[in-house]
C-alpha positions as MATLAB code, in Angstrom:
seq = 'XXXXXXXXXXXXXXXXXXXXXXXXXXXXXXXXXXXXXXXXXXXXXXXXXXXXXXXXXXXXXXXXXXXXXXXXXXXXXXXXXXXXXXXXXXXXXXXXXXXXXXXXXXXXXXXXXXXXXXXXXXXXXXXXXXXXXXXXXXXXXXXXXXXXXXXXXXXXXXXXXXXXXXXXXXXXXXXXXXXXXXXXXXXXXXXXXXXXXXXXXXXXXXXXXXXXXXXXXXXXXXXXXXXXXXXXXXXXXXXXXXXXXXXXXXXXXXXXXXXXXXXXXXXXXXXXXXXXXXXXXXXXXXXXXXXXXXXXXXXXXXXXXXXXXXXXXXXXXXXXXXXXXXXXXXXXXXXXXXXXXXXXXXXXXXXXXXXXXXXXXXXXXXXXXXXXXXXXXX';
ca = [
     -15.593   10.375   12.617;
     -18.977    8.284   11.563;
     -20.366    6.153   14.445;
     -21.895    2.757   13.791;
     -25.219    3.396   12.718;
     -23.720    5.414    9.531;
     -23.763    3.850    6.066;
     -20.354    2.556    4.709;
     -19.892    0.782    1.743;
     -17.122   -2.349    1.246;
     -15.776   -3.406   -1.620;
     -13.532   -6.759   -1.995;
     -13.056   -9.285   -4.237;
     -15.595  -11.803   -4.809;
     -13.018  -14.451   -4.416;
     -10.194  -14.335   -1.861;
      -7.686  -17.105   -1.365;
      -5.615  -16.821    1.988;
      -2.806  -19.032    3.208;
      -0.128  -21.050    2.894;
      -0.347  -23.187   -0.399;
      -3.578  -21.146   -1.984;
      -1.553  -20.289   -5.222;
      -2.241  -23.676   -6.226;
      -5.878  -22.477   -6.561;
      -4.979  -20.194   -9.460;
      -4.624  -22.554  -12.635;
      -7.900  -24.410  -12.053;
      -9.403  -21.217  -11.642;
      -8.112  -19.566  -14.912;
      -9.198  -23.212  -16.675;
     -12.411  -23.112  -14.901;
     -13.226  -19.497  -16.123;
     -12.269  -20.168  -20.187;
      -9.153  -17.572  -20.019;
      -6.668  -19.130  -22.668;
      -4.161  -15.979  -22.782;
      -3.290  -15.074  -19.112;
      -1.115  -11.792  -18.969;
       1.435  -10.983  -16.116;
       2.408   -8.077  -14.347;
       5.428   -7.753  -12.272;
       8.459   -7.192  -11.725;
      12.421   -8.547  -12.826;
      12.690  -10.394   -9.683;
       9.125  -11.990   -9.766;
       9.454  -12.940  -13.068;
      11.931  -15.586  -12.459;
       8.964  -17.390  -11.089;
       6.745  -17.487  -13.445;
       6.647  -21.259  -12.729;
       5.025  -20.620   -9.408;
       1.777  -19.756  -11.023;
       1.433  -23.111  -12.726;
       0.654  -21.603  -16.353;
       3.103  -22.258  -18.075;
       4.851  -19.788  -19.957;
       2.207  -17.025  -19.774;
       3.049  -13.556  -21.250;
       4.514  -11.203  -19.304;
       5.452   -6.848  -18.738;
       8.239   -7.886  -16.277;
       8.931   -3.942  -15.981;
       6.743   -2.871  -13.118;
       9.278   -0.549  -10.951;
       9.013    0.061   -7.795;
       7.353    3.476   -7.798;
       6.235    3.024  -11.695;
       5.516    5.925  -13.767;
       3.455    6.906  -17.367;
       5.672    5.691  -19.404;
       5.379    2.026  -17.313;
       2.057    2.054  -17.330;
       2.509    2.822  -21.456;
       4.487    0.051  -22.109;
       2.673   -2.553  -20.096;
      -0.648   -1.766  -21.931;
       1.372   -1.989  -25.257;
       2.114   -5.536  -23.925;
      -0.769   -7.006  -22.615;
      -2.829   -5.427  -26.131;
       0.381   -7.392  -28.172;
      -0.497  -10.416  -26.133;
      -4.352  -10.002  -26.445;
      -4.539  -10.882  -23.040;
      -7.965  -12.162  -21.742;
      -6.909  -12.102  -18.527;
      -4.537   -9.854  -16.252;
      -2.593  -10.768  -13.383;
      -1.002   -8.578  -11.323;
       2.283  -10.629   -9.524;
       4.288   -8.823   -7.227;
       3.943   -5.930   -4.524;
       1.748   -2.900   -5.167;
       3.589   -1.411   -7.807;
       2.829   -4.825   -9.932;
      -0.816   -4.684   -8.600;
      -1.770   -0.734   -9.346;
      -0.485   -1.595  -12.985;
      -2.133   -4.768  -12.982;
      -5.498   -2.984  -12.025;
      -5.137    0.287  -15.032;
      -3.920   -2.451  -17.850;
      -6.932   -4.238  -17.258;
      -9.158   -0.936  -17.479;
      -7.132    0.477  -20.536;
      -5.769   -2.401  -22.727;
      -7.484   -2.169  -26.350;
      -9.942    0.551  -25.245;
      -7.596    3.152  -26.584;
      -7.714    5.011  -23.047;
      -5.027    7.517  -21.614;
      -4.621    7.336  -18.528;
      -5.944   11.551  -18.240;
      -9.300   10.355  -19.470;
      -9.891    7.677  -16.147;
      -8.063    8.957  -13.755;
      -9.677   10.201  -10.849;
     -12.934    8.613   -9.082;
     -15.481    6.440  -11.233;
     -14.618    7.271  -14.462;
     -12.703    4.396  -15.408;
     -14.793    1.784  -17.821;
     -15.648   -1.801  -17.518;
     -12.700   -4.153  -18.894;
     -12.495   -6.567  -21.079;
     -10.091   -8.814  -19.486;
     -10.333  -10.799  -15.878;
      -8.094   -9.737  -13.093;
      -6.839  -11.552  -10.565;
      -4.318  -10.106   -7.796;
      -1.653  -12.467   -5.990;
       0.736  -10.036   -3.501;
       4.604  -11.126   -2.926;
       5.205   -8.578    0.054;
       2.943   -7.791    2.817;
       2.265   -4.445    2.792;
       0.271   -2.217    0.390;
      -2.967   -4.568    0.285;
      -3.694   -3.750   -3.215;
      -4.975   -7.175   -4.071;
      -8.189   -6.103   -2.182;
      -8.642   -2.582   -3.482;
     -10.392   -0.488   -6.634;
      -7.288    2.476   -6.282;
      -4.237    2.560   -8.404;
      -1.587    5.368   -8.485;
       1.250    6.209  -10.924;
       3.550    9.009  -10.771;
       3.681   11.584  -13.384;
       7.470   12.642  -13.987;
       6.856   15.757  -15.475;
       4.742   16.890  -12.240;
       6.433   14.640   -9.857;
       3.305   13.802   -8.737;
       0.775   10.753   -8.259;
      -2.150   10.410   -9.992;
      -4.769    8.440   -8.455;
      -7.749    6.425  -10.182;
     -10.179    4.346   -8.519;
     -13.048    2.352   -9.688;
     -15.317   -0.711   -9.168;
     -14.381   -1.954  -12.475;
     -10.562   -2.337  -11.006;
     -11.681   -4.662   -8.251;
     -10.274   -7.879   -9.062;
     -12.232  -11.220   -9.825;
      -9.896  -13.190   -6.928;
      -7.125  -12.413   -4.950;
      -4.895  -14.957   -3.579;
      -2.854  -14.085   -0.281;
      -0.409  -17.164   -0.081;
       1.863  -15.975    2.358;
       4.938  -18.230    1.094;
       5.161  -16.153   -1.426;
       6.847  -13.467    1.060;
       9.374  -15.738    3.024;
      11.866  -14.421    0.163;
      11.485  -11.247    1.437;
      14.973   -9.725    2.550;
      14.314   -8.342    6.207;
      15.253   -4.799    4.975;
      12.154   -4.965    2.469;
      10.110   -6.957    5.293;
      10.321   -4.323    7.317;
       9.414   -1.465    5.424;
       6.348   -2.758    3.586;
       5.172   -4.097    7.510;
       5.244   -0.483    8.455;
       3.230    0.697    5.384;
       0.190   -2.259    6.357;
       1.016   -0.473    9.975;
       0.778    3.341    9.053;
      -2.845    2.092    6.655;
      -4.083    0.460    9.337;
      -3.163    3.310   12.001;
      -4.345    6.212    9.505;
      -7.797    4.448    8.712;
      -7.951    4.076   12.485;
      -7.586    8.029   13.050;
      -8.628    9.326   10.243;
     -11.851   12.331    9.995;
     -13.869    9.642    8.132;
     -12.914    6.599   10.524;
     -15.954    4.370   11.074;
     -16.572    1.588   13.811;
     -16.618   -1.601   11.019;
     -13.255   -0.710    9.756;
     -12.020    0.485   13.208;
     -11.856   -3.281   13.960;
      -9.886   -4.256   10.683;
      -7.496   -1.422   11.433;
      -7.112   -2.394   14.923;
      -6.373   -6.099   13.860;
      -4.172   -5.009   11.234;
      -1.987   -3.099   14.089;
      -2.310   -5.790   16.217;
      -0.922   -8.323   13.842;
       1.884   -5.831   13.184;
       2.760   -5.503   16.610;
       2.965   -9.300   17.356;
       4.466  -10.414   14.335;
       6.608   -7.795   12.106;
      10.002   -7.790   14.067;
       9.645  -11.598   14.392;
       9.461  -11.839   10.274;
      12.123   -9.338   10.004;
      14.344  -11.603   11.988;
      13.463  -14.714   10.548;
      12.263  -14.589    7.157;
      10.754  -18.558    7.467;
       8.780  -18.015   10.193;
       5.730  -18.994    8.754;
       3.409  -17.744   11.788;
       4.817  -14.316   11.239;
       4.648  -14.070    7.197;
       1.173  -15.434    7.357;
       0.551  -12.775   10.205;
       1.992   -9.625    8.487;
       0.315  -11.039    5.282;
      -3.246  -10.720    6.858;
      -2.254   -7.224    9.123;
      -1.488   -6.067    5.055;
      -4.248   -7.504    3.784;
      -6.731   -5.396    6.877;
      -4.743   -2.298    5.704;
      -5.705   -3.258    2.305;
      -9.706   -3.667    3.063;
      -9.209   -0.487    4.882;
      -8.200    1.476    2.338;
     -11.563    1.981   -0.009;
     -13.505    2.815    2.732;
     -11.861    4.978    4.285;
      -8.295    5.044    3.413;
      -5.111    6.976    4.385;
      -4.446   11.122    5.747;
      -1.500   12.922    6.417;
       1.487   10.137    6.559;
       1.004    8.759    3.270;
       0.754   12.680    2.015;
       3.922   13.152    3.462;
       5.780   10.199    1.997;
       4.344   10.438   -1.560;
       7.244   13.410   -2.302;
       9.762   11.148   -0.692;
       9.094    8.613   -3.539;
       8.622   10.679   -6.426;
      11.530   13.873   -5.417;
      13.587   11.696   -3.518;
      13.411    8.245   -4.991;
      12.197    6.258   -1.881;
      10.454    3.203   -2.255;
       6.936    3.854   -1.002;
       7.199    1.798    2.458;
      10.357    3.143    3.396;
       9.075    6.503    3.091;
       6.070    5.616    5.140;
       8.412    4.071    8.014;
      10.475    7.289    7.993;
       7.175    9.108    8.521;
       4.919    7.141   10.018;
       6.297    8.069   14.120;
       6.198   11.304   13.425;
       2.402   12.210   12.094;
       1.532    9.506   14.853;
       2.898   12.018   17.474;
       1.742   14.869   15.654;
      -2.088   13.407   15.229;
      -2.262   11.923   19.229;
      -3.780   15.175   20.812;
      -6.642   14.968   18.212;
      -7.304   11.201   18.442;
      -5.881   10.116   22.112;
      -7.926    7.432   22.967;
      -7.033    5.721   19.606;
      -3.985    6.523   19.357;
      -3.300    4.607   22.901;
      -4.730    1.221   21.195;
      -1.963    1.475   18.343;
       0.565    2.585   21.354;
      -0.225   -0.688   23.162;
      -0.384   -2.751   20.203;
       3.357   -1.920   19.648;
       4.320   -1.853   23.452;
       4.276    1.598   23.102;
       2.108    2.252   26.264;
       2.849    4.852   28.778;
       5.239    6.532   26.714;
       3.385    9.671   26.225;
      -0.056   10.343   24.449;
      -1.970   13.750   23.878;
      -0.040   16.524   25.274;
       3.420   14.491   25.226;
       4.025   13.735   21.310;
       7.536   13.852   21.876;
       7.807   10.978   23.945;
       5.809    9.048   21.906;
       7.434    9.886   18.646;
      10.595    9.029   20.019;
       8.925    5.598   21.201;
       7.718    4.957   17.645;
      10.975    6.038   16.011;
      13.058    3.573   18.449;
      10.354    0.791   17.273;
      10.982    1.188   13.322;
      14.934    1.444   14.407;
      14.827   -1.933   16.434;
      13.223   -3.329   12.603;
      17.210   -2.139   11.406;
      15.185    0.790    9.582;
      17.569    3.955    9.151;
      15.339    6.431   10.405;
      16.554    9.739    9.159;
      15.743   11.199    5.737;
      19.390   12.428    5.462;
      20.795    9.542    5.893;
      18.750    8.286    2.326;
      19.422   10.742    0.494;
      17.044   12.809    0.658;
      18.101   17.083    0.604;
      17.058   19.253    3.523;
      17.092   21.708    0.284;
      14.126   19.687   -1.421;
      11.793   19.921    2.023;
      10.152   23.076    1.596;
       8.995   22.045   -2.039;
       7.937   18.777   -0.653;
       6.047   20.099    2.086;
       4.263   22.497   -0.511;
       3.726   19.616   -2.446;
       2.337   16.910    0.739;
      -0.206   20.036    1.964;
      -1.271   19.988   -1.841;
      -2.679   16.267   -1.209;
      -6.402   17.333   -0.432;
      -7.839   14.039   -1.074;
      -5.761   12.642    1.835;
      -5.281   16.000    3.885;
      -8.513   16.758    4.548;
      -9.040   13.974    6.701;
      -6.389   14.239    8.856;
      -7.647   14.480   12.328;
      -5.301   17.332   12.648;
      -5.280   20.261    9.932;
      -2.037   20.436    9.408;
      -0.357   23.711    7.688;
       2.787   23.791    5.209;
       4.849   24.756    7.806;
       3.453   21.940    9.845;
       4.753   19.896    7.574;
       7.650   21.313    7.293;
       8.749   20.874   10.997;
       7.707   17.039   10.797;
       9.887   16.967    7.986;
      12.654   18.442   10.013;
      12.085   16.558   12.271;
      12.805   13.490   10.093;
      15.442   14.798    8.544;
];
């Protein structure tokens, strides 16, 4: 882990909008920067409000699913190059966003998506980008990363560049009191489990210990009171700043072993990406806590969690955590989704295969490691 007087490097956008009402910032800004064909991103559900962004009828790749793969990302660069968009927006949770982010890379560059993937090697675009999130959760409004699956491989390909940092970001968090509290939960776990994974991870570094610590914070306070009423606007405008921390501490630093272990469950098993990280997230907590104690005490207390068991006592704190997702009405066994014990072994082959998030795990965890946390799940 880097101490404070070691270099770190943040990226954000150089405009960011938070709170209730900021949406209404969006069409003067798009008339104030010359863009005259605006091009949207989402999803079906988001794209019944259109009218929200106050741009008329803009055009629109209403197909962004929720864990979207090639042939998505395909059809929403054919769109936005039909539409000779001058300007992307991505509308809608992460999914919406990580297309959002490659369209605006790839669209009439003649790119595939083989020859940017991977760090720095995407090019500049030719079109703005501007990020507004509907959930609070993945943070991607604030980030240079973007991951599709492949289905052939069953497996996510990242990219990340500057050139995918978007020119503003609005966080307006009425845009999530729609939110069913099933969905609310999950993506409140998965700003939890970035936040708590930044906060133990190898690379960890004091300046984005305290956004990760926030973001946990505002999680504890505030997610089961926007799970239980979806127009609280304290608690949506607290989970939507505790996603957007996870968010900003994702380039830095980013996420280890719980997001390795839930990638499989979305792209073998079909799980949307936050439920998978609330299935996992108690149980690499418990399995990191001997390696990170003193940290993993602050996210402990920050969900009430204290005294229930740190380093040397996983157990009780797994069960601890697993009893907090539960009390969000979370399901909390892989079984019960659908997900086959049969399918764990080539999952945990496949999570230990995840280098670029492994090997900062505070603990190095073998396959059959992973296995047993699986089981564990199950």
């Amino acid at each position: 882990m880097h101490v404070l007087t070691d270099p770190i490097e943040i990226q954000q956008p150089p405009v960011l909008h938070f709170g209730d009402g900021t949406l209404a910032r969006l069409a003067p800004w798009v008339a104030a920067q010359g863009h005259r064909r605006p091009f949207v991103v989402t999803g079906p559900g988001n794209a019944a409000r259109l009218d929200l962004l106050g741009l008329g009828t803009p055009a629109c790749f209403a197909g962004a699913a929720p864990e979207p793969e090639l042939h998505d990302l395909a059809a929403a660069v054919r769109a936005a190059e039909a539409a000779e968009a001058d300007l992307v927006i991505g509308y809608g949770g992460g999914s919406a966003m990580d297309l959002a982010k490659l369209v605006a890379v790839m669209a009439g560059q003649g790119l595939e998506l083989d020859r940017i993937s991977g760090p720095g090697r995407a090019p500049p675009r030719r079109a703005g980008l501007v990020q507004i999130p509907t959930t609070a959760g993945t943070g991607s409004e604030t980030g240079t990363r973007a991951l599709v699956s492949d289905p052939a491989t069953r497996a996510k390909i990242a990219t990340e560049s500057p050139h995918m940092l978007a020119d503003m970001a609005i966080v307006d968090p009425r845009l999530t009191h729609s939110v069913p509290p099933a969905l609310t939960a999950a993506t409140g776990l998965d700003a939890l489990a970035h936040c708590a994974e930044a906060l133990t991870s190898k690379r960890a570094h004091p300046l984005v210990d305290t956004l990760a610590l926030e973001g946990i914070a505002l999680a504890g306070r505030y997610l089961a009171r926007a799970v239980r009423d979806g127009a609280d606007a304290e608690a949506r405008a607290g989970m939507a700043l505790a996603s957007l921390r996870g968010g900003q501490c994702l380039g830095p630093v980013n996420t280890t072993a719980g997001h390795a272990l839930a990638y499989p469950l979305g792209t073998r098993a079909g799980l949307p990406h936050g439920l998978a990280n609330a299935l996992i997230f108690p149980h690499v907590l418990a399995a990191n806590a001997a390696a990170a104690p003193q940290k993993t005490a602050q996210i402990a207390a920050a969900l009430g969690l204290a005294g229930t068991g740190l380093a040397g006592a996983g157990d009780g704190l797994r069960d601890a955590a697993v009893a907090f997702c539960r009390g969000l009405g979370i399901e909390m066994s892989l079984g019960a989704h659908g997900v086959s014990r049969d399918a764990l072994p080539q999952m945990a082959q496949e999570a230990h295969a995840i280098r670029r998030l492994m090997d900062w795990n505070p603990v190095d965890l073998s396959v059959a490691d992973i296995r047993a946390i699986y089981d564990a799940a199950f």
